[in-house]
Structure formats: structure tokens, C-alpha cells
N, C-alpha and C positions, 0 to 999 in steps of 0.2 A: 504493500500500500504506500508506503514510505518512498520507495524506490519508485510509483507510479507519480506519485506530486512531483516530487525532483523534475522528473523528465516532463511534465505537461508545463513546468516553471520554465527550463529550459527552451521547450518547445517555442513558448509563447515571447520571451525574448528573443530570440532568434526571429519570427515572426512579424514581429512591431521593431525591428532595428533602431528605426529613428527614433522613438518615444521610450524605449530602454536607454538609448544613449542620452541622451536628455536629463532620465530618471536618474541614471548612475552619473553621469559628469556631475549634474546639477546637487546631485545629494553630498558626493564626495568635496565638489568645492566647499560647499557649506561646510561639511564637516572639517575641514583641515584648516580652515579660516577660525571657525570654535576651537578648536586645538590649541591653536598657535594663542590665539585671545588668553584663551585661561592658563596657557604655562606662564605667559608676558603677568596672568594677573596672580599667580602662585607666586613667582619669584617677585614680585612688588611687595607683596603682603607677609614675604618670608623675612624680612629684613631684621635683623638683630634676633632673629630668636634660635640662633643658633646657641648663645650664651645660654649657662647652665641657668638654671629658674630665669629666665630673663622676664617671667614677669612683675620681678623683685626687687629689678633694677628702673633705676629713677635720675634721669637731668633734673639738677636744680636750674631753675632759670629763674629773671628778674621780671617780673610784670609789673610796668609802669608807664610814663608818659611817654617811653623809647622803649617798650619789653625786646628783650635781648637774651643772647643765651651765656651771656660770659659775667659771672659773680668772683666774688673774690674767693684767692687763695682757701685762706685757712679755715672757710665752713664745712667743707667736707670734714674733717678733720674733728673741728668742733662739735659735728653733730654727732656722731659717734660718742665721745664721752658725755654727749648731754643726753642722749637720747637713747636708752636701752632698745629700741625696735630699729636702732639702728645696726646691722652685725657688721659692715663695712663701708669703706668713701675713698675716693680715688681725685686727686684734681690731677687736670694735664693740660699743655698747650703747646702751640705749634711754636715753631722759632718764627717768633714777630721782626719785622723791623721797624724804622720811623715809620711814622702814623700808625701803626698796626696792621702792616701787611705782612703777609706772610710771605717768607724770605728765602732762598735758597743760602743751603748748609753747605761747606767743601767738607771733603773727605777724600783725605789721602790713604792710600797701600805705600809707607815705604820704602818698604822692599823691593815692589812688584814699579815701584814709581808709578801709580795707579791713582789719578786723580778723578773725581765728579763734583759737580755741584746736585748736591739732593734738595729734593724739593720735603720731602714727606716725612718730616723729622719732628717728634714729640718728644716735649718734658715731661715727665711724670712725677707721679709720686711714687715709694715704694711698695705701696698696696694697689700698684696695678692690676695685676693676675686675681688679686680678693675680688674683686669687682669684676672682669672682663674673664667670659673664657677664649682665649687664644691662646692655644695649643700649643708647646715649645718643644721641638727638638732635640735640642741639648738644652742643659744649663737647670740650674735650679729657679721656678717660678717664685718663691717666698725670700730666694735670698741673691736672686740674679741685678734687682736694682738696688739694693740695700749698699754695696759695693761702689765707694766713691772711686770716682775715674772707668765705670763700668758702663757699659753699650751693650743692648741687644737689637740683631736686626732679622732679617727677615728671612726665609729659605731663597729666595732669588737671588737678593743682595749678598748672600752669602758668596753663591756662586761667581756672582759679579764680579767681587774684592777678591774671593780666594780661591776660584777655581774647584777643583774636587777635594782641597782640603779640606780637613776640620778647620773650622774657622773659632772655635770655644779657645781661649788663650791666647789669641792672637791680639795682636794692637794696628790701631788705625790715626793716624793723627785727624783731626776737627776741629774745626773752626780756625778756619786758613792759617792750619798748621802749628795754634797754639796750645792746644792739648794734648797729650796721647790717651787712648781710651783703651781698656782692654774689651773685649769681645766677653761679654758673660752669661750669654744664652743666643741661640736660633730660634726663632718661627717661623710655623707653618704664615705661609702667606696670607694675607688677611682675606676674608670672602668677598664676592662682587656685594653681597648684600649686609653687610656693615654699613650705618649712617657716615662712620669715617673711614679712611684708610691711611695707613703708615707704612713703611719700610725702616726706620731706626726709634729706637725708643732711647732716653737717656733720660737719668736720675734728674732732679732737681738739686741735688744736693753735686750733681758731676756739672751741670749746665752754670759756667758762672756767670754772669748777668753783669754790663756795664751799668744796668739802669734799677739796679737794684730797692734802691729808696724806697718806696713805697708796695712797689712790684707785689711783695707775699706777703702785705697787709691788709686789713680790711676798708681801707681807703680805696685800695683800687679794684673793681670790677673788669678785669684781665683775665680770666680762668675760666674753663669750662670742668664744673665740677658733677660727678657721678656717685652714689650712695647705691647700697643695697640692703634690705630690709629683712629684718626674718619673717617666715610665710606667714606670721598671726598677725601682721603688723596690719596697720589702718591707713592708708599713705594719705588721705582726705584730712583725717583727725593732726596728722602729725603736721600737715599742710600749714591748717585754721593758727597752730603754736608757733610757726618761725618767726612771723613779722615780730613781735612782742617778744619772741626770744632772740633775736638778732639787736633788741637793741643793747642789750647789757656789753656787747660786743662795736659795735657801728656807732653808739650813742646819738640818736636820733634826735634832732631838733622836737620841740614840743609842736611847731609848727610844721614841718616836716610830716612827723607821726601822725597827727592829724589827718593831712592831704592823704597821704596812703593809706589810712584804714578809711578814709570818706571814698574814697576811689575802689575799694579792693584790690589793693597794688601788692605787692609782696614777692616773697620769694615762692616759688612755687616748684611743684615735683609734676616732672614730664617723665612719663613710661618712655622708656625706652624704645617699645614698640611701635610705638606712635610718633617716634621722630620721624621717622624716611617722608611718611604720606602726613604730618598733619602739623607739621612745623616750619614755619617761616620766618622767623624772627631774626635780628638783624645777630650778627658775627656765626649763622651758621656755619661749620667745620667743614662740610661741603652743599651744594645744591641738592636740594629733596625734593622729592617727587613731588604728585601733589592728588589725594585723595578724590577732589573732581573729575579726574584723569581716568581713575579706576570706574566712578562710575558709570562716567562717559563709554569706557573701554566694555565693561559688563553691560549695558546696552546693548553696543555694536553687537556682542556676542550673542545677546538674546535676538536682536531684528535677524540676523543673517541666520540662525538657527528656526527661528519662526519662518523666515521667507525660506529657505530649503527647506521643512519640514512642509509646512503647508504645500510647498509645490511638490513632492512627493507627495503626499498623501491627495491632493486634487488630480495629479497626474494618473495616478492608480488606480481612483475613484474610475474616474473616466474612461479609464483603459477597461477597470471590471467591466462597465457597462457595456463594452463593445460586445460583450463574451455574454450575452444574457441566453442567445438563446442553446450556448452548453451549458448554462447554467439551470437552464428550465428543463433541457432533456436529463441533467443528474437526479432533479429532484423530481421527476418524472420518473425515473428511472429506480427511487430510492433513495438514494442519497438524502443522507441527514442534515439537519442545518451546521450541526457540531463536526462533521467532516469537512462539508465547505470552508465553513470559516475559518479549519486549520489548513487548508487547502491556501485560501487564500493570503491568510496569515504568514506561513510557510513559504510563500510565491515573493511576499514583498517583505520580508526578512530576507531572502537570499538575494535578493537586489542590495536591499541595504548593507548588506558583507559586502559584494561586492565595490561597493563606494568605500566603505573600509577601508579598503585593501587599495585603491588609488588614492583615496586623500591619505593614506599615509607615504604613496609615494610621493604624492605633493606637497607635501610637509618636508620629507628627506629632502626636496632639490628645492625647496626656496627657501630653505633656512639661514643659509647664511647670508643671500642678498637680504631677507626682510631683517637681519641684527644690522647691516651697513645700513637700511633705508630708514631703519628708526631709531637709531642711537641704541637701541638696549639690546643688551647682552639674553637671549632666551638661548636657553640651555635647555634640550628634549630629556626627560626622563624617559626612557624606556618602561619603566614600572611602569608610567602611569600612562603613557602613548596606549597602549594596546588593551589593559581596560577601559580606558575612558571613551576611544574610538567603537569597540565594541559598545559602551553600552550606551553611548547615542544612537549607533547604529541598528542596535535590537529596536530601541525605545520611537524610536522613530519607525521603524519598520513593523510593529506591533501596533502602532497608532493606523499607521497606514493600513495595512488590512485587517484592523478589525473595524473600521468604521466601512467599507463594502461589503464585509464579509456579511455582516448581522443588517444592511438595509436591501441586498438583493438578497440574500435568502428570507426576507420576510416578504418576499413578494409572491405572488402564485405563478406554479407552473404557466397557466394559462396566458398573464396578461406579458410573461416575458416571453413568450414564442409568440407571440402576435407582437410584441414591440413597443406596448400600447404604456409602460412605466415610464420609457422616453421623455413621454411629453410630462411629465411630473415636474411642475415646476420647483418641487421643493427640494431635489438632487442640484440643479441649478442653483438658484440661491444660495445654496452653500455653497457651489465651488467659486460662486463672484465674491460672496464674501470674503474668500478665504484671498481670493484676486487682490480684494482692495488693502487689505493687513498689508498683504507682500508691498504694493506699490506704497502703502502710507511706510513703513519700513524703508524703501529705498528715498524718497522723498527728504524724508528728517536726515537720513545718512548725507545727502548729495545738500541740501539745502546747510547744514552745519558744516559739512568740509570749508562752501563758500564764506560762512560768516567766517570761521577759524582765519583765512586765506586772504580774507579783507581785512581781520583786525594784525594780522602779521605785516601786509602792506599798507597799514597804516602806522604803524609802529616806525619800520624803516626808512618811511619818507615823512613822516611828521619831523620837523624841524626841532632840534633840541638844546636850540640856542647857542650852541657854537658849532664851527665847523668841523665834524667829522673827518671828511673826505683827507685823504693823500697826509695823514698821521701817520707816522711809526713811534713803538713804544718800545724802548729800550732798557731792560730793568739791569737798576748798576745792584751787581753783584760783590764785590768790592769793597764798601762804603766806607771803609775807614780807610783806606787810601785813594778810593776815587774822589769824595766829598770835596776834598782840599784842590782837587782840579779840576771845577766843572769849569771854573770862567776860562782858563785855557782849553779844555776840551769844546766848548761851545768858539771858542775861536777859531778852532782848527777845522771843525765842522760849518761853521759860516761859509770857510775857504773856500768848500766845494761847490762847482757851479749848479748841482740840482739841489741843491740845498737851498728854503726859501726862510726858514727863522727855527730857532733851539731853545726851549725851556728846560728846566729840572723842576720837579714835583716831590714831594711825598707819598702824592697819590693822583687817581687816572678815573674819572668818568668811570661808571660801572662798577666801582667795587665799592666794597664797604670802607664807614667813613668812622675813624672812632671821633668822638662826640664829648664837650664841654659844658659847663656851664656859662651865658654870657649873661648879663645886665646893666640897664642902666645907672650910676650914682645915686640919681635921685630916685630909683626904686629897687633896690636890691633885695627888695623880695618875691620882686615877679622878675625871676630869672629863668631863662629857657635853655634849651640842651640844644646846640647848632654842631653839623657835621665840621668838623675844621681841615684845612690844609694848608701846607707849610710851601711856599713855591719860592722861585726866583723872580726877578725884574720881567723877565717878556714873557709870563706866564700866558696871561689874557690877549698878548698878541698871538703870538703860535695858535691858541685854540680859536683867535677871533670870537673872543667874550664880549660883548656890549657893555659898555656902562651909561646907566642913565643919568649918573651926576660922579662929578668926582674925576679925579683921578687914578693912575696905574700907580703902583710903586715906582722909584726912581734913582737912580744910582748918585745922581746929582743932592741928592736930599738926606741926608743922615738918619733926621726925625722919622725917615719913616721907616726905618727898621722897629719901632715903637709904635707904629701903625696899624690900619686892621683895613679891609677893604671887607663889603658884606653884601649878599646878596638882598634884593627885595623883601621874600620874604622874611627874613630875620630884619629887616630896619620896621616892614609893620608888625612883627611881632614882639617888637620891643616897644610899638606905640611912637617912634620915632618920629618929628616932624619932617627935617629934612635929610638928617642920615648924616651927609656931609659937614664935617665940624665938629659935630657932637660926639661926647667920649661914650666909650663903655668898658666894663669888666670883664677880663677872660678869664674865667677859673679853670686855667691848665696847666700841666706839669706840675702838678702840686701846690702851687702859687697864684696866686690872683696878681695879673697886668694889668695897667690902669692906659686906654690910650685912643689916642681920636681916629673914629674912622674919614678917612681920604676918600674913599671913593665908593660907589653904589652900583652893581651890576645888576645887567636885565637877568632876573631868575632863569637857569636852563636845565635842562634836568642832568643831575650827576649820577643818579639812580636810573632803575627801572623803569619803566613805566608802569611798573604795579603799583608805587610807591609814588604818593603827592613829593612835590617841590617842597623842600624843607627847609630850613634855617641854614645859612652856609656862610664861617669867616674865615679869610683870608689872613696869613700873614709872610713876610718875610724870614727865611731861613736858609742854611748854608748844609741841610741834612736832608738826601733824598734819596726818594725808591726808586727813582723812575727818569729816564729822557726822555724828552718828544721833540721829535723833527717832523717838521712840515716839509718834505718833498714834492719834487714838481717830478709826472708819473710819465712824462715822455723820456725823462733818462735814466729812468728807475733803476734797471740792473747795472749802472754805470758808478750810479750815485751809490747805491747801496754796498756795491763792494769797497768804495771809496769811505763810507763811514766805517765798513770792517775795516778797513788797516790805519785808520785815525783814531778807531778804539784801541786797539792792539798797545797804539804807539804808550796809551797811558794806562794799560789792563792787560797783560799778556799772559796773566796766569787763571783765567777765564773767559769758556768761549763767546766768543759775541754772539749774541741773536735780539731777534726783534717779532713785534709782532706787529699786526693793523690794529690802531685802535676802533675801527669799524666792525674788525672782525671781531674782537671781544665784548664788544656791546653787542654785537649780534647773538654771542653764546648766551645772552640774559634770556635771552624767548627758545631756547633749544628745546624744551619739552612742547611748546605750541606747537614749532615746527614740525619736531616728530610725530606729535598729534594730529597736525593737519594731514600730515604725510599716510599715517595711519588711515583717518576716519575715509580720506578721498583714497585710498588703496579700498578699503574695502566696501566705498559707494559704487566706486566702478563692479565690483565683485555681485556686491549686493541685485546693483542691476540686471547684472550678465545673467546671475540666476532664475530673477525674477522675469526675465524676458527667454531664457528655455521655456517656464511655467507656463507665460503664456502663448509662447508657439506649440508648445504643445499640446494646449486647451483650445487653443484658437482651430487647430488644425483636425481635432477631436470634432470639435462643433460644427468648420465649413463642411467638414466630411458629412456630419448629420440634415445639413441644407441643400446638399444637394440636387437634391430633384427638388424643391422651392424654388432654388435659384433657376433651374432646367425650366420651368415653368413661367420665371419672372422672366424668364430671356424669349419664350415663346412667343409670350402675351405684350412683347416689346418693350422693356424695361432697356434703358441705357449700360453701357458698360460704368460710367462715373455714376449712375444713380446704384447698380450693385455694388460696388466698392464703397461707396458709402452707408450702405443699408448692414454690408459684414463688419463693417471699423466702425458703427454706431457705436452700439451696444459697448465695447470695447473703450472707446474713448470715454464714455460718460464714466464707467468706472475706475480709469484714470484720474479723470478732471476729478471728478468725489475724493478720491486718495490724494490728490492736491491740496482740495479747500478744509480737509481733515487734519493735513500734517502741518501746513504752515502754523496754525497756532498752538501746534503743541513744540514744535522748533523753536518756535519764536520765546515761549517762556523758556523752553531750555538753555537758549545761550544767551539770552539775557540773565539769567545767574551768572553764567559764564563770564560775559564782558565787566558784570561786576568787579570781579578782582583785578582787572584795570583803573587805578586811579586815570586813566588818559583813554580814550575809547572811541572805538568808533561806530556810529547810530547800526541798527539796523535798516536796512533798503527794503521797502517793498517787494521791490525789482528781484530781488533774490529769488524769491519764491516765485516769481513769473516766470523770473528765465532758469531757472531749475527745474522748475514745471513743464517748459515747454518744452526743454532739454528732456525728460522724460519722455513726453508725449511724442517726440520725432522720434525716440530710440522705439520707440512700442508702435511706432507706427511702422520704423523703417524695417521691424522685428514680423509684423503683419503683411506687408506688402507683396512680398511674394508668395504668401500662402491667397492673398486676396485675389492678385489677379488670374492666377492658375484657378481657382475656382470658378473666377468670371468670366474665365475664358473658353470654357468648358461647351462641349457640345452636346445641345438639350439632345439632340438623335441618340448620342451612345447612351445617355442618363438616363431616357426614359423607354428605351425601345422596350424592355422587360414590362412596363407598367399598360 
């Protein structure tokens, strides 16, 4: 019996070639497109819980008028002996430099004379491994940073520095050659899905620090500090106690204390788990995902699942019907209704294997272009590829024939050998309905890629108040021997003829800005927190900064090394009249400056565009991260090697490079991008499927009009009035699936464009021309089933009748 179903399944694909291919392409794209969705949304969701109980471990971060993730030093620390539910606390930070950027480290192989500059290089404390689980190789975890002058790195770096040696006992000199460091542990590589990553860890107590003062006091908010709790603990309750127990430590202004608990400001405990997708706060360790993303992506997964499924199971649908009358001679015959429906059932399960088995081949060959086209790293688990394909694959193919199975066997022999269920409009209506899901599904998918697509190029040609274009960013590595030579270095680089003007910074558009207090004299208790940078004299001309009053700094002028030059918004957020003339207070570097601002800049954004225009002061300084040169682009490769051996002439023991300051603003939107990239990768998909569905419904149906048509062609109907009588029906449940999806797109990414401080409207237009972009694709998807049937010859169609 078993072996008879096989072979009538068989038989009947074989049979219907073109409408099995359809069924299996269209089912398999679907399915390997859900695939690919849910590993991309497993490894998003797997982030930090590789650590042992990681749901125990907890960021402390600052919530306030700037929430931030970087607190001071010694609370980790603190809490632990204050707080019994504390069992461990780890503080760590990257190698800062001026203004707080993070810096590349040297590190020599004496031996091997083996130099790099490392970027990924943390301070710890010696309770690292208590807190984090990362796995180590050699070396002892409890007592590997306890060891002053001790380094542990990474299993790459290992290789790196020492080849197939053991590298435990080995020494390295740091920090350009004025340390030696022993080697006192390996680890395993840190995972892609860590919120941070590292390659060297070194003690705090090994890291000695020019800028010590304040640094590992609770004066300064420097540190990104981590705790772990024993499992009875209450992390909410231990929450509500920091602020009032931070101040015996911090001693809080009366007025101070105040504003924080009227605001609900404090210190607060961020799960671990919840940093990758649900953290954005300013001095993140690196860029995080972002939770919208996921939901957005689990959508995608379900329309493209719903629009393959539905088109399988309508496809099937329809296919049963052709077979009504074997279906009336079995039950004519005997045949039970319970053997049909496993008949049927049985028929389109083995379809759905078979799509199985090609969307996993189509998974295998576009895996690794889809990790280059979207930024993220998806890694296939075999475990979970071949049940999960499987049991879509069942689930889907169980839906599909048991919804034929149980409405043609409930029909009578009688009325299915005369034909007469056909015209039952109620088989119909559901397969439109299921029509209009698929297309309101590709609709939102095609209409969202656009908005996504629009707010990216609005992004990159919105004007951000200085000039972008034809920057390079050269980050001085060096700094305590290059600092003392910029004004000659900018000399010798003027020299060159594609050279158009040279700055030095602290810092560069797009990154994070650490942040002060300013005030005016006469009110120093409405002081506000402004992002600050340290520049040179041609700061504002290199970037072609505006000032609305004021002047630039000036090498001619002394006073205004005691200067301050300040954006818009910080002169009205000071309540300012005219800005220029007027003093104010900088509470930085530990010390409060008293000094009058010069000049007044039109606001441009030095952030995101996630992120409003904020408070931003200026001052003169001889300490920086960063060169920028303005190049002219027609002698670029000419110019460019000509700054490599004018850097050389003053830096030879570090290699030069540079980067576009266009292209790292660019990297701020890299997750949009890859989203757009995404959502229009799989509208196009969406569609493709959704227009097999309906050539193969369409072509299901002209075949049932055919002698209609034989007869409308008799009685002298036009060949453009039958092609429009077949593409009726057809288009109205398009356009339906149009005037359905735009308003539910519409609220969906307007959520979206919310997290845009800078935005761009929604267009009508979108949805028209989205729509209409459908309507041609489902038309030009129709057209050749339409005119083959209206072309048809009423003689051959009707001579039997």
C-alpha cells in the first residue's frame, strides 16, 4: 500500500513538471531564506552567554543627563565588600589616549625583532577570570594577572609573536619599548559573540599610567566596571541601594542628590545579556546591535515562511482539484476518507523533502557571499540545519495536504465525477485569500527596503556642517615624540603640491567625545556637560567649520590659548546673549578654567545622526590623536605617497596609514546598511516566490476557463477585452494587498525612523511606486500565460463539447 502512494506521488510529479517545479523551487527558496534568518537570529541572541551563569553577571553603568557606560574605578571593588550578594567585580579599560580615544599599543618580540602596533589591548583588574569565562590555555587564571610586569594574550597572538612556541615565560617589551612584560597565561580566542573583544590583557597594577591623578579614583568616570552576583541575589533591590550608597564614597552635593533621585538617575546594573541588542549608550566598548533589527529580521522570517507556505499549500490545493475525478472513482471504488488523506498527506510531505534537500543546497553555496553582503559572520550549525529544515519541511507539508485531503474527501463521489464542486466558490476564496497574505507580505518587505534606502541616502547627502569630502585621517601613533613636531610636520606636508591645508585634533567627527562640565560665572549652578576637543590653529579651516560670530584661534594672539571657541548649541544652552566676549567655566582635567569665548560656530553634527546636536567646546592644545589633511583627489596617489615619506621623515618606527574621514562616518549607519541590504535581498526573494504562486494559480485557473474563453472568442469578444477579463480578477487582489500593506509599513518604520534624531518624512510615492513595481512584476508574471490562452483556438477547445 505504502509502496503504491510512493509511486502515484511520483507518478503525479512527473506529470505536472511545471507546477512541481514551482512547488519544490518555491518551497525550498523559502525554506533556506528561514534558515539562514534564524541562525543570523540565534547567533545575535547568543551573545555573552557563553560565560558561566552569565545570567549573574551585570554592567554597572551611569544613568543621567549623558547615561554612559564608563563609572569609576574602585566601585567594583567597593561593592563586593559592601554588599554580601555581591560574590565578584572586575573593572577594565582599553589603552585610552588624549581625549579618550582609544589608542594603538607597540609591542615588540626582541628577539625575533618583531614589532606591531595592537589595537585591542585591556587593563584589568586581577579578578578578571572571577567574572568572565574565557578559557586559558596555559597559565594560571587566579594568579596569571596578580603578577606585576605580567601579560596575557590571546591563542593567535601567540602564534603571531612566537611562532609554535610556548609563549608562557616569554617577554615582550610595550609601550614603545619601555616595559618588559612576561607572558603569564594564553587564551583561547575571544568568540564573535562577546559585546567586547581583546587580544592582550594586562594588570593595572603592570599598566603604569602618565595621567594617573585622579584616573582610579572616584572622581573620575573612566572605567567600565562588571560585578557578578550569587544566584539568590535580587539585582533590582541591590539597584534601588547604590545611589544613597555611593555617596559615602562620591560625597554628593545636597543639591546634586537631589536632581538624581528627582530624575531617577543613578548607577545602574545592565545584564550582560542585554548589552549586544539593547545598549547604546555613549563610550560603548564596541558597536551593538540593535534589538529593532531582530524584530524586523523575525518578521522577514515569518512573511517569507507564510508567503512559501501559503503558496505550497494553495498550489496543492489546486493541483488536488485537478485529480477529482481519481479521487471520486477511489471513493467509489472504497477507498476510505483516512487512506486519502494519508495519501494525500504522504504526496505533499515528499515534495516538501524534496525542497529540503535543495534549500539546503542553497544554503551550502550562498553562505558565504550572504556573511560579505551583510556584515555578519552566520556560522551553519549542522545540528541544527537538518532538524530544523526537516521540521519546516514536515510542518509545512502536513498543513498542505491535510487541508485537500479532508475538503475533497468530504465531497461525494457523485458531484466530483460530474465536476460540479469546481464551481464552489468557497475553495476559491480561500486560495485569493491566501493570494492577498503573500502579496500584503511582499508589499511591506519591498515598500520598507525603500524607506530603509531613502533614510541611508538621506543620511549621506544631508549636509553636516563641515566638509567631508577629500579628508584623510591620520592617527599619530607616537605621541610623545610626534606631539612636539606637529608644527614642523604640518610644514613639510603644506610643501606638497596636492596638499590643500593640515590640522591636528584630539579627536574626529564620528567618534565618541569625552565630556565636561561648563558654566557661566554668574550661574554656576546650571552647568551643563559639552562634548570637548583639544585642536590646533587651522582646525575649523581644514574641516571648513562656519562661525556665526567670532573668531578662529590665532597664533598671532597668546590670550587665546586661555580661550574657548563653542558651538550654538552650548552658547543657548548656557542662556548666552551673544557668546562672543563672554566668559565661562570648564570643569576639566580636574581643575576648573576661567576664560572668554572668541568665537561661535554654526552647530554640525560630530555624532550620529541618531544623536541630537549637543553642547560642543573648543580649545587650544599641543596633545593629539589625530591629523587631517585636506587633499585635492586629482593627484591622490601622488600626494598620498608623498605624505608617506614626510611621515617617515618624523615617525619611522611606525607604519603610516590613513583613512577617509567619509568612510568612517559612513561605518556609523553599517547595521542600516546591512539591513537594507538584507530586507531588499529578501523582497526581491519574497516576490520571486510569490509570483511562482501565482503562475501557478493563474495557470491552474486559465486552464479551468477555457472553453469560457473558446466561447467568448466565438460570440466575438476582442483579444484586449480577454486579457483583461483573465488579469481582472488578478489585479484587484493585488491592488487590495496594496491599500492593506501601506498602513501597516507605514506605522512600522515610522518606529523605525524614530531612533533618528535627523530623519527623513515618509513619501506617499513609496507605496505607489512599490505598488506599481509589484503590479508590473504580477502582470509581466501573467502575461504569457494570458495570451497563450487568448490565443487559443475555440475549434480545438470545443470540438468534444
Amino acid at each position: 500500500m505504502l509502496a503504491s502512494y510512493f509511486t502515484i506521488a511520483f507518478r503525479n510529479l512527473l506529470k505536472n513538471k511545471v507546477y512541481s517545479f514551482i512547488n519544490i523551487f518555491g518551497l525550498a527558496l523559502g525554506l533556506a531564506c528561514v534558515f539562514l534568518i534564524l541562525q543570523y537570529l540565534k547567533t545575535e541572541l547568543s551573545y555573552d552567554r557563553f560565560h558561566d551563569q552569565a545570567e549573574n553577571v551585570y554592567r554597572i553603568v551611569w544613568d543621567g543627563d549623558n547615561p554612559q557606560t564608563r563609572v569609576p574605578h574602585p566601585i567594583a571593588q567597593a561593592m563586593v565588600r559592601d554588599f554580601p550578594e555581591v560574590e565578584s567585580a572586575v573593572s577594565l579599560s582599553p589603552i585610552w589616549g588624549p581625549g579618550l580615544t582609544q589608542q594603538t599599543f607597540s609591542i615588540r618580540n626582541l628577539q625575533k625583532d618583531i614589532k606591531y602596533d595592537e589595537l585591542n589591548v585591556l587593563s584589568v583588574d586581577s579578578t578578571f577570570f572571577d567574572v568572565f569565562s574565557f578559557p586559558l590555555i596555559s597559565g594560571n587564571p587566579r594568579t596569571a594577572l596578580s603578577k606585576p610586569m605580567g601579560m596575557l594574550l590571546s591563542e593567535s597572538m601567540a602564534k603571531k609573536y612566537f611562532g609554535d612556541e610556548n609563549a608562557l615565560g616569554k617577554q615582550l617589551a610595550v609601550n614603545d619599548d619601555q616595559q618588559l612584560v612576561e607572558i603569564t597565561g594564553v587564551f583561547k580566542d575571544v568568540p564573535v559573540t562577546s559585546h567586547f573583544h581583546f587580544d592582550f590583557l594586562l594588570s593595572y597594577v603592570t599598566l603604569k599610567r602618565g595621567n594617573t591623578g585622579d584616573y582610579y579614583t572616584w572622581k573620575d568616570f573612566g572605567h567600565f566596571n562588571y560585578i557578578r552576583l550569587k544566584p539568590e541575589a535580587d539585582s533590582k533591590l541591590l539597584e534601588s541601594k547604590m545611589l544613597d550608597w555611593s555617596n559615602k564614597y562620591i560625597e554628593w552635593s545636597a543639591e546634586d542628590l537631589r536632581h538624581l533621585k528627582e530624575n531617577g538617575y543613578g548607577f545602574q546594573l545592565q545584564p550582560i545579556t542585554d548589552i549586544h541588542l539593547r545598549s547604546s549608550l555613549r563610550w560603548e566598548l564596541e558597536s551593538n546591535g540593535n534589538i529593532d533589527y531582530i524584530y524586523m529580521m523575525t518578521a522577514a522570517a515569518l512573511l517569507i515562511l507564510i508567503i512559501a507556505g501559503v503558496n505550497f499549500v494553495n498550489l496543492t490545493t489546486a493541483l488536488s482539484s485537478e485529480r477529482a475525478k481519481e479521487i471520486g472513482i477511489r471513493k467509489t471504488l472504497g477507498a476510505f476518507r483516512k487512506q486519502l488523506a494519508f495519501q494525500f498527506v504522504g504526496e505533499a510531505m515528499l515534495v516538501a523533502l524534496f525542497a529540503m534537500v535543495i534549500a539546503g543546497i542553497m544554503i551550502e553555496a550562498s553562505l558565504s557571499f550572504i556573511n560579505v553582503f551583510t556584515g555578519s559572520p552566520i556560522v551553519i550549525n549542522y545540528e541544527d540545519l537538518i532538524p530544523m529544515l526537516a521540521g519546516l519541511s514536515l510542518l509545512v507539508g502536513l498543513v498542505a495536504g491535510i487541508y485537500p485531503s479532508l475538503y475533497l474527501s468530504s465531497i461525494k463521489p457523485g458531484q466530483m465525477l460530474k465536476g460540479k464542486f469546481l464551481q464552489n466558490p468557497g475553495g476559491v476564496r480561500i486560495r485569493q485569500t491566501f493570494m492577498v497574505f503573500q502579496f500584503i507580505a511582499s508589499m511591506v518587505l519591498i515598500s520598507s527596503s525603500v524607506i530603509i534606502y531613502n533614510q541611508l541616502g538621506f543620511i549621506q547627502h544631508k549636509s553636516l556642517g563641515f566638509n567631508q569630502e577629500e579628508l584623510i585621517v591620520i592617527p599619530v601613533k607616537n605621541r610623545k615624540e610626534m606631539n612636539p613636531k606637529i608644527s614642523e610636520l604640518r610644514t613639510e606636508l603644506l610643501s606638497i603640491p596636492g596638499v590643500a591645508s593640515v590640522s591636528a585634533t584630539s579627536n574626529i567627527p564620528g567618534r565618541s567625545f569625552n565630556q565636561n562640565g561648563i558654566f557661566t560665572p554668574d550661574h554656576p549652578d546650571e552647568d551643563i556637560d559639552a562634548s570637548e576637543v583639544y585642536v590646533d590653529y587651522d582646525f575649523f579651516k581644514t574641516l571648513s567649520i562656519e562661525f556665526t560670530d567670532g573668531k578662529t584661534f590665532s597664533l598671532e594672539n597668546p590670550a587665546d590659548r586661555d580661550a574657548f571657541i563653542i558651538n550654538e548649541t552650548a552658547m543657548n544652552s548656557l542662556h548666552m546673549k551673544t557668546g562672543v566676549g563672554e566668559e565661562i567655566v570648564w570643569n576639566g582635567d580636574g581643575e576648573k578654567t576661567r576664560g572668554k569665548v572668541i568665537g561661535v560656530v554654526k552647530d554640525f553634527n560630530f555624532q550620529s545622526l541618531h544623536r541630537p546636536i549637543g553642547p560642543l567646546i573648543f580649545r587650544l592644545s599641543t596633545h593629539f590623536n589625530y591629523v587631517v589633511v585636506r587633499v585635492r583627489t586629482d593627484e591622490f596617489p601622488a600626494t598620498i605617497a608623498s605624505i608617506g615619506q614626510a611621515w617617515k621623515k618624523f615617525d619611522d618606527d611606525f607604519t603610516f596609514e590613513f583613512t577617509f574621514l567619509k568612510e568612517q562616518l559612513d561605518q556609523q549607519y553599517r547595521s542600516e546598511q546591512n539591513m537594507g541590504n538584507v530586507l531588499a535581498s529578501f523582497s526581491l526573494i519574497a516576490v520571486v516566490i510569490a509570483c511562482f504562486g501565482l503562475l501557478g494559480i493563474a495557470a491552474l485557473s486559465f486552464r479551468q476557463k477555457t472553453k469560457e474563453i473558446s466561447v467568448r472568442k466565438v460570440l466575438g469578444a476582442s483579444l484586449m477585452g480577454l486579457i483583461v477579463l483573465l488579469m481582472r480578477d488578478f489585479t484587484r487582489l493585488i491592488g487590495l494587498s496594496i491599500v492593506l500593506a501601506a498602513p501597516l509599513t507605514w506605522w512600522m518604520m515610522s518606529r523605525w525612523l524614530e531612533k533618528f534624531s535627523f530623519r527623513t518624512e515618509i513619501n506617499p510615492l513609496v507605496f505607489v511606486g512599490a505598488g506599481g513595481v509589484l503590479i508590473l512584476i504580477a502582470w509581466g508574471t501573467l502575461a504569457y500565460l494570458t495570451l497563450k490562452i487568448a490565443k487559443l483556438n475555440p475549434a480545438e477547445t470545443l470540438k468534444s463539447e
